[in-house]
N, C-alpha and C positions, 0 to 999 in steps of 0.2 A: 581652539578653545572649546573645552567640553560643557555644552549645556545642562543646566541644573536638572536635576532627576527629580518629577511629580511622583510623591507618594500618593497611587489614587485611593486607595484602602481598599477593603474586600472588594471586587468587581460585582454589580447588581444587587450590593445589600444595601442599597439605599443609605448610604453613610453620610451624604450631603458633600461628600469632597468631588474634585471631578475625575469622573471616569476616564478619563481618556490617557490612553499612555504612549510614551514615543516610543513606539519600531523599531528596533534593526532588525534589517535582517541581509542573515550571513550563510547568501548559497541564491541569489536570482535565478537559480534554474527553474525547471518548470511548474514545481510543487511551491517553493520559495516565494516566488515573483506573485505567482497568484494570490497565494495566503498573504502576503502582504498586503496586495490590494483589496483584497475580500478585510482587512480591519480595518484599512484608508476608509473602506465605504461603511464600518461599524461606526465611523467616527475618531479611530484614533488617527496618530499622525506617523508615519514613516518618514523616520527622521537619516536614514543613511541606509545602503544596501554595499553587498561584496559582490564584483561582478567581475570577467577576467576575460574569458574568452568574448568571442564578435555576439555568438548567440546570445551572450546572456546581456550584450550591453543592450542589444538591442530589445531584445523582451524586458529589460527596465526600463526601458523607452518609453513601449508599451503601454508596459501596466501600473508600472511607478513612476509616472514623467516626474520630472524636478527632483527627483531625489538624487542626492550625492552617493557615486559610488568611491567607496574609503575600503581602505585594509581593515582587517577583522577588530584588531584592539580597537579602532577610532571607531568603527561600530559598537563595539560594547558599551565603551564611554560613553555614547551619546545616547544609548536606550535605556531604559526601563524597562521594556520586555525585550527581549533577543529569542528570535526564531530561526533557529538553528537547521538549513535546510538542506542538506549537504549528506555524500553519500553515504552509505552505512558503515565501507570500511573506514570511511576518512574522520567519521564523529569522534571517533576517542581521541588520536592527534590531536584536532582542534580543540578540542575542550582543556587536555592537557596542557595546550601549549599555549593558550590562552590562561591558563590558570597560572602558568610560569610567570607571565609578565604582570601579572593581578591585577587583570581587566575584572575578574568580578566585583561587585559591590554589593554588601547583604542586603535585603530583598527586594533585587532586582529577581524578574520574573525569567526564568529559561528555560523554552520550551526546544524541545525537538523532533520533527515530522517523521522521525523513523519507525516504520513497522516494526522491525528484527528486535532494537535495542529499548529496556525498561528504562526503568531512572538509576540504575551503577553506572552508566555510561558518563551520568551526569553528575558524581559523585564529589570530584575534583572541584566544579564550581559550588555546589552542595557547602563544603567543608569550610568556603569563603566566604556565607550568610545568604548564598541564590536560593532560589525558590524554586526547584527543577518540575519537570512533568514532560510527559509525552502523550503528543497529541497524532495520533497519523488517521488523515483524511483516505476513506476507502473507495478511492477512485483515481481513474487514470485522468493524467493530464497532459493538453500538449505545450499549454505554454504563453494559450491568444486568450487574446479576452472572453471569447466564450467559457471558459471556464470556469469564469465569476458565478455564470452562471447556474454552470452544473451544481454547485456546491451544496443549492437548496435541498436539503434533507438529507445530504449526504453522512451515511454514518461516519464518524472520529473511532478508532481504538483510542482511547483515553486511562492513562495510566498517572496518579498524581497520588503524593502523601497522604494518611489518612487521617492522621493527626495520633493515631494509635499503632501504628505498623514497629517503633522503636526504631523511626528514622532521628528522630528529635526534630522534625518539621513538621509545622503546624498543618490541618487540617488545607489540603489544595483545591480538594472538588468542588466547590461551589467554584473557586477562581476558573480553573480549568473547563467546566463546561458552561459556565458565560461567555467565556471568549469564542468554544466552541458554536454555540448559540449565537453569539454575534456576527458568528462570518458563514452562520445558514444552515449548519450543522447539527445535529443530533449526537450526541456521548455516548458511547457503550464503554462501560469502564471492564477493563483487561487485568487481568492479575499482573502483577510482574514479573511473578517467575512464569509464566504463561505467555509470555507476549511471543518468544520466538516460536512459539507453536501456533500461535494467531497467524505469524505471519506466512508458514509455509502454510498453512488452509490457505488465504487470500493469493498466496502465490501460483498454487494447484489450482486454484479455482480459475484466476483470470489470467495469467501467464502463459499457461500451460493450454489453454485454452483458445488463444491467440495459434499456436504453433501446429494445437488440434486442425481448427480451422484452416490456415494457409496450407497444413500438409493435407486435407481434403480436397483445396482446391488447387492443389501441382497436379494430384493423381487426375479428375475429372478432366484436366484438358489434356494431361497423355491420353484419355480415353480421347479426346477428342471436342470438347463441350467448350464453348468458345465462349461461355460467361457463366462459370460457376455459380455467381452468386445468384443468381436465377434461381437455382435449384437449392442451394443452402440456405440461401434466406428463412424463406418459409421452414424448411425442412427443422433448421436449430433453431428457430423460434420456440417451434412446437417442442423439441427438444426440453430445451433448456425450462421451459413452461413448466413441465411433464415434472421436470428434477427434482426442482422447486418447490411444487404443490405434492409433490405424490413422493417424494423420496427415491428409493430401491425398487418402489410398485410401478419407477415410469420406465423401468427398464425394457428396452424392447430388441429386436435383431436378433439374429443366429445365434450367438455365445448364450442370450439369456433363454433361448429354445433349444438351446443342445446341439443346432445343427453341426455336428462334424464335418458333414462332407464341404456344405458350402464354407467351411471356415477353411478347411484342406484346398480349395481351390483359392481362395484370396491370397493364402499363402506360395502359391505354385505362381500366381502374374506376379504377386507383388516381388518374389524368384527374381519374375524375368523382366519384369519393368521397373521396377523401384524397390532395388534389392536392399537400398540405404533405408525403407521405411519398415522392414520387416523386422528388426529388433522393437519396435517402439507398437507394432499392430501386435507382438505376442506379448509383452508387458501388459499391454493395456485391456488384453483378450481375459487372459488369465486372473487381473485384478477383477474385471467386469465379472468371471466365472466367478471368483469367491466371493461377490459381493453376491450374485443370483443365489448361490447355494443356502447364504446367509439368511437370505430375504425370505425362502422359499418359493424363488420364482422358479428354479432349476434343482431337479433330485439327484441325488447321486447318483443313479442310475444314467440317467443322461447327461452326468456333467464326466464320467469318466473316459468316455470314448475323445470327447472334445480336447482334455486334458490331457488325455495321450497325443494327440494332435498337436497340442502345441507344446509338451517336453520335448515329442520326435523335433520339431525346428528349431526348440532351445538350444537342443542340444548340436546343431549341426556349427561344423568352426565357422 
């Protein structure tokens, strides 16, 4: 039996009805399960979750004890907000195949945690009277309760109608960063045609960053060094510090001093020792060069000998 749907009214305009709204959510994975718990603890109620594999029964264990895990329709039924937490390719399917069987109901709230996708994703339940937005938390998760707590101040990419865009839905942002603000958050609202460019910046930035790192620390114990993070710790602190606060000015190393030579030698071990990472040190050489030249850390005078150094390994099959 589907439980009746509270109209709270705007969220935090003081309307006198009650605020609180029931949950679903559909995708207990790692982002899913916690955002859910993180509105348990704003006060609303998580009234059903979609869980399938062992992982995920078990992190609604976790973070959503007592909740009912149901197939996706029986979630929509039974919520008033649906938090849609589920991969990026898989969001259009569900949304469409969910609007097949006319699980939506007009304004009910639908939000979805994806960086990549605006609100067309969300179009299909849009057309049914939902209330769409997208909300993605800018942090990693793994899935344990600690995470509740990372959340404090964590920015949202926040994407929601503006009551004037010629969606024909009404003004979402007050809704959309209450909820935001309830579960510890901060809004940075994202244009929509912008959001896939938001997301490859956050991808580049913390992704790619990950792979930085772990392929720092493969080379360091070929050299021999039998705990990396010794040495990286501190080292990308100050790094990352530097990036942060200074821009293009925290550039420092060989590429942003022109050294040739020492870059001709990185490339001759990483030759002989970790031939798999020499595509990826001349990519990344080469980006660094055009960003120093930009900046005016590096002159063209000293950035051309370097650049011939790394066209000659471009170019090698």
């Amino acid at each position: 039996m589907t439980a009746p749907w509270r109209d709270p009214g705007p969220l935090g305009t003081g309307s006198g009805r009650d605020p609180r709204l029931d949950v679903g959510v559909i995708g207990a994975g790692r982002v899913g399960s916690v955002l859910g718990a993180a509105l348990a603890r704003a006060g609303h109620v998580v009234v059903a979750a979609t869980g399938v594999s062992s992982q995920s029964v078990a992190r609604a264990g976790r973070l959503l004890p007592g909740v009912p895990l149901l197939p996706s329709s029986d979630v929509v039924g039974l919520a008033g907000l649906v938090l849609l937490a589920v991969p990026d390719d898989t969001l259009a399917g569900l949304v469409d195949g969910l609007t097949g069987t006319g699980a939506w109901r007009p304004g009910q709230i639908v939000v979805h945690t994806s960086g990549a996708h605006g609100l067309s994703v969300l179009q299909p339940a849009a057309r049914s009277g939902a209330l769409p937005m997208a909300l993605h938390p800018v942090m990693t998760f793994t899935g344990r309760p600690e995470d509740l707590d990372r959340l404090s101040g964590v920015a949202f990419g926040v994407t929601a109608p503006t009551g004037a865009d010629g969606s024909g839905q009404p003004d979402l942002r007050p809704v959309a960063e209450a909820l935001v603000l309830e579960m510890g958050g901060e809004a940075v609202w994202v244009p929509d045609g912008a959001r896939a460019l938001y997301h490859v910046a956050l991808v580049t930035g913390a992704n790619h960053l990950v792979t930085l790192v772990n392929e720092a620390a493969d080379l360091l114990r070929r050299a021999g060094v039998e705990c990396p993070s010794r040495l990286l710790g501190p080292l990308l602190d100050a790094a990352l510090d530097n990036a942060l606060r200074l821009g293009d000015s925290g550039l420092t190393g060989p590429v942003s001093r022109g050294d040739a030579g020492t870059v001709a030698t990185h490339l001759r071990v990483l030759q002989r020792e970790a031939p798999d990472s020499v595509a990826a040190y001349v990519a990344l050489a080469r980006r660094t060069a055009d960003r120093a030249l930009a900046a005016g850390r590096l002159s063209p005078s000293q950035a051309e000998p370097l650049l011939d150094v790394l066209a000659a390994e471009g170019g090698r099959p």
